[in-house]
N, C-alpha and C positions, 0 to 999 in steps of 0.2 A: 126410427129415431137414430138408430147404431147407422153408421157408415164404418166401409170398408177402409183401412189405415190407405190403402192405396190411394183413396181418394181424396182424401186431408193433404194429403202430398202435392196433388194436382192443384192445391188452392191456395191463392196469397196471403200474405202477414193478416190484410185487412179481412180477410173472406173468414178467415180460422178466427179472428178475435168477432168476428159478428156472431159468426155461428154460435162459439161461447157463450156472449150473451144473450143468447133468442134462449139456450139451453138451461142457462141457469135462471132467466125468468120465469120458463116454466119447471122447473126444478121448485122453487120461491114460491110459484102458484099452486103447485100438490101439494107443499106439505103447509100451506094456509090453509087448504082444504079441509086436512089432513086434522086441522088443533081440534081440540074439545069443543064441542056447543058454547061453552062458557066464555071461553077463548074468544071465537068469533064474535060470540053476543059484546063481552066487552070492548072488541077493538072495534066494533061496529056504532057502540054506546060511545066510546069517544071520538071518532071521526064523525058523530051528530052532533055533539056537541060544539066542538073547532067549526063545524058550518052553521051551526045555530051564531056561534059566535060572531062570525064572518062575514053571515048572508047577507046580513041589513047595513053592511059598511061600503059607502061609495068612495068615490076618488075624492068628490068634494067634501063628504065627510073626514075624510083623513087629512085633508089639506086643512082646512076650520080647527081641528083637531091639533095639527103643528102650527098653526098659527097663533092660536092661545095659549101653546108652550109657550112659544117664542115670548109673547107677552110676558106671562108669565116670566120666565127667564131675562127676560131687558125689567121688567121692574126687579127684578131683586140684585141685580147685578148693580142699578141704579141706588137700590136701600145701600147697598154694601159698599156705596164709591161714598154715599154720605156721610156714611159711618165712619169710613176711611177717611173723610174729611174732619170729620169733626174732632177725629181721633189726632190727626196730624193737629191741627188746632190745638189741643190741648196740651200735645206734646209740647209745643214752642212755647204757651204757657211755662209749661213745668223747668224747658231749659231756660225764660225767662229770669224765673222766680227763682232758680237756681242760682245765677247770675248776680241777681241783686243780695241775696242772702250770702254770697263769697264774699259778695264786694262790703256787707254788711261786718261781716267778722273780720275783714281787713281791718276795716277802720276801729273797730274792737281790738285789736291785736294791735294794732299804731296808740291808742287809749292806752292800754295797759304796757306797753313800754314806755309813755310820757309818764304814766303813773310812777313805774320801777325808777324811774331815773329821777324823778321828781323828791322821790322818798329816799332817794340815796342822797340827794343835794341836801335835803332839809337834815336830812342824819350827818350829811359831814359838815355843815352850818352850825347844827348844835353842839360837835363835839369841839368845832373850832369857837364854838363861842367858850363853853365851858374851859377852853384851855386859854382861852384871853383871861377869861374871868380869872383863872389859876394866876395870870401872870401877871395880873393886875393885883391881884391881891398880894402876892410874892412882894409886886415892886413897892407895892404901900406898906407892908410891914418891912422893907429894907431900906425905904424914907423913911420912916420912920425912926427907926431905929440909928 
Protein backbone atom coordinates (compact mmCIF):
# COMPACT_ATOMS: atom_id res chain seq x y z
CA UNK A 1 0.00 0.00 0.00
CA UNK A 2 3.07 2.58 1.12
CA UNK A 3 5.01 3.47 -1.93
CA UNK A 4 8.42 4.86 -2.03
CA UNK A 5 8.23 9.13 -2.16
CA UNK A 6 10.48 8.32 -5.17
CA UNK A 7 8.04 7.05 -6.96
CA UNK A 8 4.93 9.63 -6.55
CA UNK A 9 7.59 11.71 -8.16
CA UNK A 10 7.69 9.54 -11.21
CA UNK A 11 3.95 10.09 -11.64
CA UNK A 12 1.54 12.74 -13.04
CA UNK A 13 -0.88 15.43 -11.60
CA UNK A 14 -3.80 12.85 -12.86
CA UNK A 15 -1.80 9.44 -11.68
CA UNK A 16 -1.23 11.04 -7.83
CA UNK A 17 -4.96 12.51 -7.78
CA UNK A 18 -6.36 8.75 -8.86
CA UNK A 19 -4.25 7.03 -6.55
CA UNK A 20 -5.68 9.45 -3.81
CA UNK A 21 -8.89 8.43 -4.46
CA UNK A 22 -8.65 4.50 -4.93
CA UNK A 23 -6.84 5.28 -1.33
CA UNK A 24 -9.31 7.10 0.46
CA UNK A 25 -12.14 4.67 -0.90
CA UNK A 26 -10.66 2.25 0.77
CA UNK A 27 -9.70 4.10 3.72
CA UNK A 28 -14.02 4.84 3.66
CA UNK A 29 -14.44 1.09 3.30
CA UNK A 30 -12.35 -0.12 6.73
CA UNK A 31 -13.58 2.21 8.89
CA UNK A 32 -17.39 1.14 7.54
CA UNK A 33 -16.18 -1.94 8.48
CA UNK A 34 -14.94 -0.82 11.30
CA UNK A 35 -18.69 0.90 12.96
CA UNK A 36 -20.55 -1.10 15.61
CA UNK A 37 -22.99 -3.97 14.59
CA UNK A 38 -25.77 -1.37 15.28
CA UNK A 39 -24.15 1.06 12.96
CA UNK A 40 -24.22 -1.16 10.15
CA UNK A 41 -27.45 -2.91 11.04
CA UNK A 42 -29.04 0.73 10.85
CA UNK A 43 -27.32 2.11 7.69
CA UNK A 44 -28.29 -1.23 6.18
CA UNK A 45 -32.15 -0.71 7.67
CA UNK A 46 -32.26 2.57 5.76
CA UNK A 47 -30.77 1.84 2.47
CA UNK A 48 -33.78 -1.01 2.46
CA UNK A 49 -35.85 1.17 3.12
CA UNK A 50 -34.87 4.05 0.08
CA UNK A 51 -35.16 0.61 -2.20
CA UNK A 52 -38.33 -0.58 -0.82
CA UNK A 53 -39.22 2.99 -1.67
CA UNK A 54 -37.86 3.03 -4.99
CA UNK A 55 -38.19 -0.44 -6.32
CA UNK A 56 -41.67 -0.44 -7.67
CA UNK A 57 -41.35 3.19 -9.31
CA UNK A 58 -40.85 3.15 -13.20
CA UNK A 59 -40.15 5.79 -15.69
CA UNK A 60 -43.79 5.63 -16.57
CA UNK A 61 -44.89 5.96 -13.20
CA UNK A 62 -42.98 8.95 -12.62
CA UNK A 63 -44.03 10.65 -15.79
CA UNK A 64 -48.21 9.77 -14.69
CA UNK A 65 -46.97 11.06 -11.47
CA UNK A 66 -45.76 14.71 -13.15
CA UNK A 67 -48.45 14.68 -15.17
CA UNK A 68 -51.21 14.95 -12.61
CA UNK A 69 -49.02 17.51 -10.87
CA UNK A 70 -49.03 19.45 -13.83
CA UNK A 71 -52.97 19.06 -13.63
CA UNK A 72 -53.11 19.48 -10.68
CA UNK A 73 -51.10 22.86 -10.87
CA UNK A 74 -53.02 24.35 -14.47
CA UNK A 75 -56.38 23.81 -12.42
CA UNK A 76 -55.50 25.86 -9.53
CA UNK A 77 -53.46 28.43 -11.43
CA UNK A 78 -56.93 28.42 -13.45
CA UNK A 79 -59.16 28.87 -9.76
CA UNK A 80 -56.67 31.67 -8.98
CA UNK A 81 -56.95 33.61 -12.51
CA UNK A 82 -60.85 33.46 -11.68
CA UNK A 83 -60.55 34.59 -8.60
CA UNK A 84 -58.44 37.29 -9.98
CA UNK A 85 -61.06 38.00 -12.27
CA UNK A 86 -63.87 38.24 -10.29
CA UNK A 87 -61.78 40.33 -7.91
CA UNK A 88 -60.75 42.82 -10.75
CA UNK A 89 -64.66 42.83 -11.40
CA UNK A 90 -65.47 44.01 -8.14
CA UNK A 91 -62.79 46.31 -7.94
CA UNK A 92 -64.36 48.45 -10.92
CA UNK A 93 -67.63 48.06 -9.08
CA UNK A 94 -66.18 49.70 -6.09
CA UNK A 95 -64.33 52.56 -8.33
CA UNK A 96 -67.75 52.73 -9.99
CA UNK A 97 -69.82 53.25 -7.01
CA UNK A 98 -67.09 55.48 -5.76
CA UNK A 99 -67.72 57.67 -8.58
CA UNK A 100 -71.25 57.97 -8.55
CA UNK A 101 -71.33 58.64 -4.61
CA UNK A 102 -68.58 61.97 -5.32
CA UNK A 103 -70.69 62.91 -8.05
CA UNK A 104 -73.53 62.41 -5.40
CA UNK A 105 -72.15 64.69 -2.72
CA UNK A 106 -71.42 67.26 -5.48
CA UNK A 107 -74.71 67.84 -6.17
CA UNK A 108 -75.29 67.92 -2.29
CA UNK A 109 -72.65 70.48 -1.81
CA UNK A 110 -74.22 72.61 -5.03
CA UNK A 111 -77.87 71.91 -2.80
CA UNK A 112 -76.54 73.31 0.16
CA UNK A 113 -74.78 76.45 -1.30
CA UNK A 114 -78.26 77.31 -3.32
CA UNK A 115 -79.73 76.64 0.23
CA UNK A 116 -76.81 79.25 2.01
CA UNK A 117 -77.53 81.76 -0.49
CA UNK A 118 -81.13 81.20 -0.81
CA UNK A 119 -81.44 82.00 3.09
CA UNK A 120 -79.19 85.02 2.84
CA UNK A 121 -81.63 86.54 0.02
CA UNK A 122 -84.84 85.82 2.12
CA UNK A 123 -82.91 87.27 5.38
CA UNK A 124 -81.92 90.39 3.32
CA UNK A 125 -85.77 90.63 1.64
CA UNK A 126 -87.00 90.59 5.21
CA UNK A 127 -84.81 93.18 6.70
CA UNK A 128 -85.45 95.28 3.43
CA UNK A 129 -89.04 94.72 3.85
CA UNK A 130 -89.13 95.62 7.52
CA UNK A 131 -87.10 98.87 6.70
CA UNK A 132 -89.78 99.92 3.94
CA UNK A 133 -92.36 98.99 6.39
CA UNK A 134 -90.07 101.56 8.94
CA UNK A 135 -90.30 104.02 6.18
CA UNK A 136 -93.59 103.74 5.25
CA UNK A 137 -94.63 104.26 8.49
CA UNK A 138 -92.10 107.24 9.18
CA UNK A 139 -93.68 108.89 5.83
CA UNK A 140 -97.37 108.31 7.13
CA UNK A 141 -97.01 109.77 10.47
CA UNK A 142 -95.16 112.80 8.62
CA UNK A 143 -98.35 113.16 6.27
CA UNK A 144 -99.83 113.13 8.58
CA UNK A 145 -98.83 115.19 10.70
Amino acid sequence: MAQAPGVLAKKTKGEILEAYEDLRRRVETEQKEQLPLSVRQAERKEESVVLEKTGSLTPAMLQADIAALKRKLTASLEESEAVLMDESKTLADIRAAIAIERKHLEEVRQIQLADDAIQTLVAEYEQKQQELAAQISKRRSDWQT
